[in-house]
C-alpha positions as CSV (number, residue, x, y, z in Angstrom):
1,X,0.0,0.0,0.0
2,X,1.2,3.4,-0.7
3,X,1.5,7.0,0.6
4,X,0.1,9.8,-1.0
5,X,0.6,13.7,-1.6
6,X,4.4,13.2,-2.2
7,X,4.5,16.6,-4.2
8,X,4.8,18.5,-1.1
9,X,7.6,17.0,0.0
10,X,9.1,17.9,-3.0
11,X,8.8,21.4,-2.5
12,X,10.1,21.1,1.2
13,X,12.8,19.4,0.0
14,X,13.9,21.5,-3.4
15,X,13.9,24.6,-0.9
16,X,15.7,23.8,2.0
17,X,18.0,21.5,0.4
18,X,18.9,25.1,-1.8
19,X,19.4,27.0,1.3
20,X,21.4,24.6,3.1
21,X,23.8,23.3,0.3
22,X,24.8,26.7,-0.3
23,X,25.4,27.4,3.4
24,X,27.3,24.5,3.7
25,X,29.7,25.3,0.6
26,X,30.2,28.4,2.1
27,X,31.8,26.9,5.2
28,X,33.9,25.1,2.7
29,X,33.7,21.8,4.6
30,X,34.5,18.4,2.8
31,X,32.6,15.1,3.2
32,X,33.1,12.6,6.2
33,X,35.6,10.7,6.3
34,X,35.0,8.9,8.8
35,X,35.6,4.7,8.9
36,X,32.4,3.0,7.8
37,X,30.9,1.5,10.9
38,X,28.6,-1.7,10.3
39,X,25.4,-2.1,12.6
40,X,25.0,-5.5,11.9
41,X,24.8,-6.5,15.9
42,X,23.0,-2.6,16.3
43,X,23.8,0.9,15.7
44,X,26.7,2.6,17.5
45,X,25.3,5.7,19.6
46,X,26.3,8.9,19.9
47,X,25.1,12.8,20.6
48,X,23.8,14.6,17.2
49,X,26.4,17.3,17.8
50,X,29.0,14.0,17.2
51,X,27.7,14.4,13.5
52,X,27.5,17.4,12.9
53,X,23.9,17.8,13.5
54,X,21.6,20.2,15.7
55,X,20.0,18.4,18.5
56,X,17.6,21.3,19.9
57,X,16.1,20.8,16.3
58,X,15.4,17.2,16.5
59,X,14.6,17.7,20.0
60,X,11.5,20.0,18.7
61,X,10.9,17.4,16.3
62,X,10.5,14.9,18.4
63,X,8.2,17.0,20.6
64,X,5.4,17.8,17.8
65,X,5.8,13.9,16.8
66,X,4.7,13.1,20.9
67,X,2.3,15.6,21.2
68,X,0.4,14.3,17.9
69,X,1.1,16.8,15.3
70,X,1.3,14.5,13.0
71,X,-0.7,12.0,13.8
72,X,-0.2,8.3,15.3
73,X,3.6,8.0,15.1
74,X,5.3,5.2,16.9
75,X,9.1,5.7,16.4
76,X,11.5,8.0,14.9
77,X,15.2,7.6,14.3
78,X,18.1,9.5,13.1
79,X,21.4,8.1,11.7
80,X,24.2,9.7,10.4
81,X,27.8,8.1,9.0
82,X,26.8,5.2,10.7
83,X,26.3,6.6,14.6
84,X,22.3,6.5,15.7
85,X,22.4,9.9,17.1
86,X,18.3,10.5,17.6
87,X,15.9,7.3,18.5
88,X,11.8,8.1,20.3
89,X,9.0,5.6,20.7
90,X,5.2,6.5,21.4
91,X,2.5,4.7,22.5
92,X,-0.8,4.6,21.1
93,X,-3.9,2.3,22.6
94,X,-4.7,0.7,18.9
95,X,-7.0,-1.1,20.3
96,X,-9.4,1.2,21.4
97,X,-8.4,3.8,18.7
98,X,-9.6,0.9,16.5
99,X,-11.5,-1.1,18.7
100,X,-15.2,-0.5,16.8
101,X,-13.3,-0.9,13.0
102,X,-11.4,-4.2,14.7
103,X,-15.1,-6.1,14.6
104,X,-16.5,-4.7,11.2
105,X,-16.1,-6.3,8.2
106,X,-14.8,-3.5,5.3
107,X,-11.8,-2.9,2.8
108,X,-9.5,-3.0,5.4
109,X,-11.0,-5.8,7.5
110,X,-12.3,-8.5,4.8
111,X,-12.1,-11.3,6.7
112,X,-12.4,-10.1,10.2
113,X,-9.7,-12.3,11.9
114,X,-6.2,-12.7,10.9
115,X,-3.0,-11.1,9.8
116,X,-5.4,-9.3,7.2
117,X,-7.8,-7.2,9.4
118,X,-5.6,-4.1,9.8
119,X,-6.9,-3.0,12.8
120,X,-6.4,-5.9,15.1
121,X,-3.7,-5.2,17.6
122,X,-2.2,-8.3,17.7
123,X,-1.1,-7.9,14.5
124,X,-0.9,-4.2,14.0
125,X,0.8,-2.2,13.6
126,X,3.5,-4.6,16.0
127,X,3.7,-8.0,15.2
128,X,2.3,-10.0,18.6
129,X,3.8,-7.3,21.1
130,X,7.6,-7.3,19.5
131,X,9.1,-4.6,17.8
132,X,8.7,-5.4,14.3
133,X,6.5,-2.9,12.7
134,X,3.9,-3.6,10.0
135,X,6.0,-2.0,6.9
136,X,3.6,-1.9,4.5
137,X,5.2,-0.9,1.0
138,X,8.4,-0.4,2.4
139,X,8.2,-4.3,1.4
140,X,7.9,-3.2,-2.2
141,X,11.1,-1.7,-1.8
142,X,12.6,-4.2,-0.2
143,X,11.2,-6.9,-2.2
144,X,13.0,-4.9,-4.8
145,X,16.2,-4.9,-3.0
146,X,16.0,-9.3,-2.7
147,X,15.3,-10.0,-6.6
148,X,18.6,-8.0,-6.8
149,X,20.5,-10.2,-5.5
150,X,19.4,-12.6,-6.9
151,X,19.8,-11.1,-10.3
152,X,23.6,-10.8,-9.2
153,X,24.3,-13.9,-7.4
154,X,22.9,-16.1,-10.9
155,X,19.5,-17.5,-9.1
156,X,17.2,-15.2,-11.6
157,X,18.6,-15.4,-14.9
158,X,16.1,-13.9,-16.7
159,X,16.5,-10.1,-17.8
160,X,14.3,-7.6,-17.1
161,X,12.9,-7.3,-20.7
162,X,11.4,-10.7,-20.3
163,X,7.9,-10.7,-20.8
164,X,5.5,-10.7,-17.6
165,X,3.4,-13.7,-19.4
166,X,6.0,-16.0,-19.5
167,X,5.2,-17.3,-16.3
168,X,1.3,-18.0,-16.8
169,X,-0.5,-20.4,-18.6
170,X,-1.9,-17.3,-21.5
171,X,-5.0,-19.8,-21.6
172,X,-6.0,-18.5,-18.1
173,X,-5.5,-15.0,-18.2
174,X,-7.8,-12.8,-18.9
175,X,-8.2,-9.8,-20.9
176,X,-5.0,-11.0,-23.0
177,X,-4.3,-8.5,-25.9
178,X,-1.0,-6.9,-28.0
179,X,-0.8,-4.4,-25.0
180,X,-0.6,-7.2,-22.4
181,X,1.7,-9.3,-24.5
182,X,4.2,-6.3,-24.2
183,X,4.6,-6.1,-20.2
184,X,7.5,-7.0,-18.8
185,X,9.4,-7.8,-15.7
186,X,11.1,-4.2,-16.1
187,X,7.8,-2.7,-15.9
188,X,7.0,-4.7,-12.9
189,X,9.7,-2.9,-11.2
190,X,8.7,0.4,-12.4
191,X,4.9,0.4,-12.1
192,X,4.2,1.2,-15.6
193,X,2.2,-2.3,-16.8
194,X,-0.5,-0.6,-18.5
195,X,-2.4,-2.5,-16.1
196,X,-6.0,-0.6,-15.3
197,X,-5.5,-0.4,-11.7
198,X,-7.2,2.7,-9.3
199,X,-5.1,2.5,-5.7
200,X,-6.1,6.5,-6.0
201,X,-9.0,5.9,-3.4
202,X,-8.5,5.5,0.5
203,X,-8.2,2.3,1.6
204,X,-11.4,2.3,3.0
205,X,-12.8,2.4,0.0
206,X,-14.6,-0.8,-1.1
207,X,-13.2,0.1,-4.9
208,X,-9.9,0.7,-4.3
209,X,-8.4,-2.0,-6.4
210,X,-5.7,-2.8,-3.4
211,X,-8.3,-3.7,-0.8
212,X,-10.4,-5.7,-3.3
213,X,-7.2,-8.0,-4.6
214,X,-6.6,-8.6,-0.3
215,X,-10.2,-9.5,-0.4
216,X,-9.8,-12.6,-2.9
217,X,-8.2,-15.7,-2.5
218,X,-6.0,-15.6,-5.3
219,X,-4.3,-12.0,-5.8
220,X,-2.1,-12.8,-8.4
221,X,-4.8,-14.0,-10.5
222,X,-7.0,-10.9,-10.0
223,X,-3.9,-8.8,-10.6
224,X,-3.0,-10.5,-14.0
225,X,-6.4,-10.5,-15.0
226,X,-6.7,-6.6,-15.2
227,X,-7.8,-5.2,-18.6
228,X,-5.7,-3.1,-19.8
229,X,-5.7,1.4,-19.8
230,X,-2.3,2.2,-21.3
231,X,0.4,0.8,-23.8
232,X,3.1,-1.1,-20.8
233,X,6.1,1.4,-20.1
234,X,4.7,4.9,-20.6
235,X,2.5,5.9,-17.9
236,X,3.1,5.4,-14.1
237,X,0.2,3.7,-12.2
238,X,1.0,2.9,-9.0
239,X,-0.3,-0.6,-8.0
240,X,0.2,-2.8,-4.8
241,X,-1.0,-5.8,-7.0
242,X,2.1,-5.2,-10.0
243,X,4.2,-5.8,-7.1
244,X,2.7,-8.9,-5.7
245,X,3.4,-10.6,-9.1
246,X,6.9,-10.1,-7.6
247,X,6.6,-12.8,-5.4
248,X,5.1,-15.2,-7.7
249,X,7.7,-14.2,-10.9
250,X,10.6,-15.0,-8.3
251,X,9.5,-18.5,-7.2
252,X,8.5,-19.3,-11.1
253,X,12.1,-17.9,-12.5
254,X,14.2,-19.1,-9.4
255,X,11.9,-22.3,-8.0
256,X,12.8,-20.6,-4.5
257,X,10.5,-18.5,-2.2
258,X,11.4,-14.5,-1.9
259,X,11.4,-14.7,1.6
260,X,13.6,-17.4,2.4
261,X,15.9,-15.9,-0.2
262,X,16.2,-12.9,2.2
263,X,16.4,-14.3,4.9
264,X,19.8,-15.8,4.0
265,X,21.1,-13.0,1.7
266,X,19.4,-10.3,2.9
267,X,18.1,-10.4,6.4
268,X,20.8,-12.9,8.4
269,X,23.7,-11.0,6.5
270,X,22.5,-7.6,7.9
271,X,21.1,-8.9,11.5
272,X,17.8,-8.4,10.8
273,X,14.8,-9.8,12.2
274,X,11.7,-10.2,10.6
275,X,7.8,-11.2,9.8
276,X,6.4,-11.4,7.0
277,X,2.7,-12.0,5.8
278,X,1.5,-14.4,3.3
279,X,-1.6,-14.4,0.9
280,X,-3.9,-17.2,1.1
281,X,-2.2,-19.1,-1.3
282,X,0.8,-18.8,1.0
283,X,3.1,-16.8,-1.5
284,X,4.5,-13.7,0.8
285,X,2.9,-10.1,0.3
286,X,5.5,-8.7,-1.8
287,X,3.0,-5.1,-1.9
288,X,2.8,-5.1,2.0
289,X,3.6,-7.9,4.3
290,X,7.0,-7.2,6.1
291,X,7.5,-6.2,9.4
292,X,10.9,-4.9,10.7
293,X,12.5,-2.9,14.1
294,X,12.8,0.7,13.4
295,X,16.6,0.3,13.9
296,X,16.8,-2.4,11.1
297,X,14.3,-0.3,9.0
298,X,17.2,2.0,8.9
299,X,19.5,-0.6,7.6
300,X,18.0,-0.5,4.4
301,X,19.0,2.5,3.8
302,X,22.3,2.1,4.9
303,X,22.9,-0.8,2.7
304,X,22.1,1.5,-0.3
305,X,24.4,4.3,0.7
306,X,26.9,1.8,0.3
307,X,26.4,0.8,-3.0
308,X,25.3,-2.5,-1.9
309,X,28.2,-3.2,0.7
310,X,27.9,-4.8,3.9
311,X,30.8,-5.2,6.1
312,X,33.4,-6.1,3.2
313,X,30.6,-8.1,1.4
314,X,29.1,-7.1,-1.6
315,X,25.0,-7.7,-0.8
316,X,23.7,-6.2,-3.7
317,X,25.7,-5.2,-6.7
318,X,26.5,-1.5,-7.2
319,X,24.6,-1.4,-10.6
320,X,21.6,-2.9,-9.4
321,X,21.8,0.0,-6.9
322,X,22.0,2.2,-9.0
323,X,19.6,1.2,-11.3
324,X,16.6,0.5,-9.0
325,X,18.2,4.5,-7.8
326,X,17.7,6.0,-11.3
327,X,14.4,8.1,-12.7
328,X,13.2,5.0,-14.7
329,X,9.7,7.0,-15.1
330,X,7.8,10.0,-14.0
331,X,6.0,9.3,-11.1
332,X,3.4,12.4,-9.8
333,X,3.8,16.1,-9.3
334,X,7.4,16.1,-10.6
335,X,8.8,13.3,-8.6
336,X,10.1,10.5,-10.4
337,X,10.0,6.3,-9.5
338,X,12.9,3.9,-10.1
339,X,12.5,0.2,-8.9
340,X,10.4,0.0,-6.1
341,X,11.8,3.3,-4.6
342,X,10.5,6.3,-4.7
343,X,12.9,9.7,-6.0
344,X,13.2,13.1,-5.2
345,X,15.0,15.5,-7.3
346,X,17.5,18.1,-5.4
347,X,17.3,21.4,-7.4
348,X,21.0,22.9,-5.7
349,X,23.0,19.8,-6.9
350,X,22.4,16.4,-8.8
351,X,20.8,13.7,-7.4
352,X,17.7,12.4,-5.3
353,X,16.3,12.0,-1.7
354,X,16.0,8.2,-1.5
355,X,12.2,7.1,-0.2
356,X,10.4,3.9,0.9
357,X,7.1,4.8,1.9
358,X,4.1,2.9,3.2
359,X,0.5,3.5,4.3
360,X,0.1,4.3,8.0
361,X,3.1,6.7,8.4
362,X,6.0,4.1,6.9
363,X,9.0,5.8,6.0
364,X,12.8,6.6,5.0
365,X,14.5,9.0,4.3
366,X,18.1,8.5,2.5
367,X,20.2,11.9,2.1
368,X,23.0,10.6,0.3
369,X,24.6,14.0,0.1
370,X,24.4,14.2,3.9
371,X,25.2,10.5,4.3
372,X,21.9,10.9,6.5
373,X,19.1,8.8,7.0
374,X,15.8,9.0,9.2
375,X,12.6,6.6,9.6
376,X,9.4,6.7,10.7
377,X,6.9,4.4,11.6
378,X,3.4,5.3,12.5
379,X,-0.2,3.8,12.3
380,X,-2.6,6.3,10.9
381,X,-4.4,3.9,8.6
382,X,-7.7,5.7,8.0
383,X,-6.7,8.9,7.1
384,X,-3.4,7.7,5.3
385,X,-1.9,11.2,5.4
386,X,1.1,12.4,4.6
387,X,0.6,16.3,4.6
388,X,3.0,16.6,7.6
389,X,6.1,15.3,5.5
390,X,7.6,18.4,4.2
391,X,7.9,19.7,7.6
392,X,9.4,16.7,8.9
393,X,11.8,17.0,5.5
394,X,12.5,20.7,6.6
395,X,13.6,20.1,9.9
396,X,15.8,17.3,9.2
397,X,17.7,19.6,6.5
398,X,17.6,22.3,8.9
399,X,19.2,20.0,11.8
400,X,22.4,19.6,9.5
401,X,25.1,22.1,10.7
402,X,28.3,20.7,8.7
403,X,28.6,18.5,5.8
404,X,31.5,16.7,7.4
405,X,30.8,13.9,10.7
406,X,34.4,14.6,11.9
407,X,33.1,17.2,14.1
408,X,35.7,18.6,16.1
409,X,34.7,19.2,19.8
């Protein structure tokens, strides 16, 4: 599931990166050069001064996030050059916030019990009273992130200009034309299928194509089935079920299951734990279903500002990194969508804010420029708004105070 309004952060982002580039180039200071620390086992701690960051501006951060300016947000963490120099949590009663939704059957709570009714508190937003928090389609990106590797490592041989219908019997698709014959695993990636697909609406809306596919038994089927609204490749349209075909393409192409892929390339190699949901038909919900710590949420982005490098090990190969990292299509309002992550351009230098995002207040934020990253977790399902973004984008910006982490004291 997705998160909406990203144009505003644009904005936020264009501007104050403007401002503060130039102050910083004006202090003539140089990028860290700090050694790389590795938070496989956890994040080394520090002050935000350590970093070269402002922590009376994160402090006032942190203070509209408790007192509920933006909404039902359940953790918050900053990380710069490797040092976790900011960490909150916040409690929320979910289940009386959802308590009456929790027994209704509706978009968001088809089947009343399970992993799939989003307002059940044991399963969400934490997973059975741990840590991991419900991702939602932060698993998109990270999804992303697996079939990577196993691009690199040999396990999916097939290229991305393969063609989506390869892996289903044609006889029992529907809606099967020139147009559809055309998609392929590269427009997957990219959400450009062609696929008629509205994920526009809330999520309470009984026609919002995303809730009705969670609804079914079979969501690959009522994916591929889709007529078609556009010729594959030229029009973004963002869709929750394109990326579930994820999961099915990988166990067809590879004959092994996305998740325990990740969990021994992925997930083990970085010291990550994890849960992730599965569809009735047991594949795992590529489009929504992981749950991670906020500190291992982080990691994600850490692993990318390394080209792909963990520790002296090369997770994910540099150009696959920078592939899924480059404008493979315009996305909405200016922003532009590469594979499975969302990109926003800087207007005082080249390049992109790096962003997972996912209903409910999921969300990182990779400043490669910086060599910054911040996350967010949250639970706002109903609303799913995002209108407080650009402020939390502003005052991140505005807590950097030198380019360089070698700070001296």
């Amino acid at each position: 599931m997705r998160m909406k309004k990203t144009g505003a952060v644009l904005v936020f982002v264009s501007c104050v990166v403007l401002v503060q580039g130039t102050l910083l180039r004006a202090q003539g200071s140089e990028p860290t050069s700090n050694a790389t620390k590795w938070p496989t086992h956890g994040w080394a701690k520090g002050a935000p001064a350590s970093v070269g960051l402002d922590e009376k501006v994160l402090a006032a951060l942190d203070s509209d996030l408790a007192n509920g300016k933006y909404s039902w947000v359940d953790s918050f963490a900053v990380v710069r050059c490797g040092t976790e120099v900011f960490e909150r949590t916040y409690s929320h009663d979910y289940g009386t916030i959802y308590g009456k939704e929790a027994k209704t059957r509706g978009p968001l709570n088809a089947h009343l019990t399970g992993w799939y009714n989003y307002f059940d508190p044991a399963w969400h937003p934490y997973y059975r009273g741990t840590d991991l928090h419900s991702m939602q389609s932060v698993t998109k990106t990270v999804s992303s992130i697996i079939m990577g590797i196993a691009i690199a490592r040999g396990d999916f041989k097939a290229g991305l200009d393969t063609p989506l219908l390869k892996y289903f019997d044609v006889a029992k698709v529907k809606n099967v034309d020139e147009r559809k014959r055309r998609i392929t695993l590269r427009n997957v990636l990219t959400m450009s299928t062609g696929l008629d697909w509205n994920e526009d609406l809330s999520y309470d809306d009984p026609k919002n194509d995303s809730s009705l596919m969670e609804a079914t038994e079979d969501w690959v089927q009522y994916t591929i089935d889709r007529p078609m609204a556009k010729d594959p490749g030229q029009v973004f349209k963002y869709s929750s079920g394109v990326s579930e075909l994820l999961a099915y393409v990988f166990e067809k192409e590879t004959g092994q299951d996305i998740e325990r892929y990740g969990e021994k390339y992925l997930f083990t190699p970085l010291g990550m734990d994890h849960f992730w949901k599965r569809t009735p038909l047991g594949l795992p919900d590529t489009e929504g279903g992981l749950f991670l710590s906020t500190a291992d949420f982080a990691k994600i982005g850490y692993l990318y500002l390394h080209d792909g490098m963990w520790d002296g090990k090369q997770i994910v190969s540099k150009d696959w990194v920078k592939q899924s990292l480059s404008p493979s299509i315009d996305a909405n309002e200016g922003n532009k969508y590469g594979y499975q992550w969302w990109l926003f351009p800087r207007r005082d230098r080249q390049g992109y804010v790096w962003m997972a995002m996912g209903i409910g207040g999921q969300l990182l934020m990779v400043f490669p420029e910086e060599n910054l990253i911040a996350v967010l977790t949250g639970w706002e399902i109903l609303k799913d708004d995002d209108s407080g973004y650009p402020e939390i984008v502003n005052q991140l910006l505005l807590a950097v105070r030198s380019q360089s982490c070698n700070v001296q004291r």
